[in-house]
C-alpha positions in Angstrom: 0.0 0.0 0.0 3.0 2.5 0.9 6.0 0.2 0.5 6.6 0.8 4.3 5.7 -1.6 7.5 3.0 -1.2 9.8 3.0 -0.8 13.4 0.4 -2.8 15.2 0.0 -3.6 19.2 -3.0 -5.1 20.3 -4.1 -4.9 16.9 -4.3 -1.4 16.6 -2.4 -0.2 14.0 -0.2 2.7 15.2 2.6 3.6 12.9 4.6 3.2 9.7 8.2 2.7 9.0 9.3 3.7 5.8 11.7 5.5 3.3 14.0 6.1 6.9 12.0 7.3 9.0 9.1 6.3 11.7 5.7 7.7 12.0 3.6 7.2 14.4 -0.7 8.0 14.5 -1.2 11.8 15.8 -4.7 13.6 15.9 -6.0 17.1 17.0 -4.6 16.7 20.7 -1.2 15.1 19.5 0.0 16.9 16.5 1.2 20.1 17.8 4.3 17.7 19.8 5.2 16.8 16.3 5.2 19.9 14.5 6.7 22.3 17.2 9.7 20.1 16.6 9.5 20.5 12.9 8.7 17.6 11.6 6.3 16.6 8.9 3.5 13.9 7.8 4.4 11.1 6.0 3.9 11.1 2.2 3.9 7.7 0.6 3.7 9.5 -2.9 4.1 13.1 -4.4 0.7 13.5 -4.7 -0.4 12.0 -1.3 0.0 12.6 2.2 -1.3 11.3 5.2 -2.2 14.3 7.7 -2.6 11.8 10.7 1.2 10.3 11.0 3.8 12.3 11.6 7.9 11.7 11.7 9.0 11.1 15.3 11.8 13.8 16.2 15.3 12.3 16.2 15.2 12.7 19.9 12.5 10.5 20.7 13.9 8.1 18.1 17.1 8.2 19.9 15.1 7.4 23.8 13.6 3.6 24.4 11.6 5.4 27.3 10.0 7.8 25.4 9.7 6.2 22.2 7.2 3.8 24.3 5.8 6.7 25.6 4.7 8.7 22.4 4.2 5.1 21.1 1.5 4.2 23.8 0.0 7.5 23.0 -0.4 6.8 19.1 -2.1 3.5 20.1 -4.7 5.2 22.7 -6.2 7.4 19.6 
């Protein structure tokens, strides 16, 4: 579909891995984390993007803690 992986825990998909990076599900109450750290929503093509998963920031990527964190966030939406 997006020549990416899925993220799924407790069979709720969550987040996408793909083209080097890892986005994970955001929505109205989430979002503003990602984008006050710059980062952006994942397109799969030029001509589509998905507005509801955003890039984590190389910081969380770079924390186990708070990648589970932001990750058991993604999966309570």
């Amino acid at each position: 579909m997006f020549g990416g992986f899925g993220l799924y825990c407790r069979g709720i998909f969550f987040g996408i891995i793909a083209d080097g990076g890892v986005y994970f599900k955001t929505d109205l109450s989430t979002v503003d984390s990602y984008k006050e750290r710059g980062m952006k929503p994942f397109k799969p093509s030029a001509k589509q993007t998905l507005k509801n998963y955003y890039e984590l920031p190389p910081e969380i990527l770079e924390d186990e803690q708070q990648i589970a964190e932001w990750a058991e966030i993604s999966i309570r939406l």
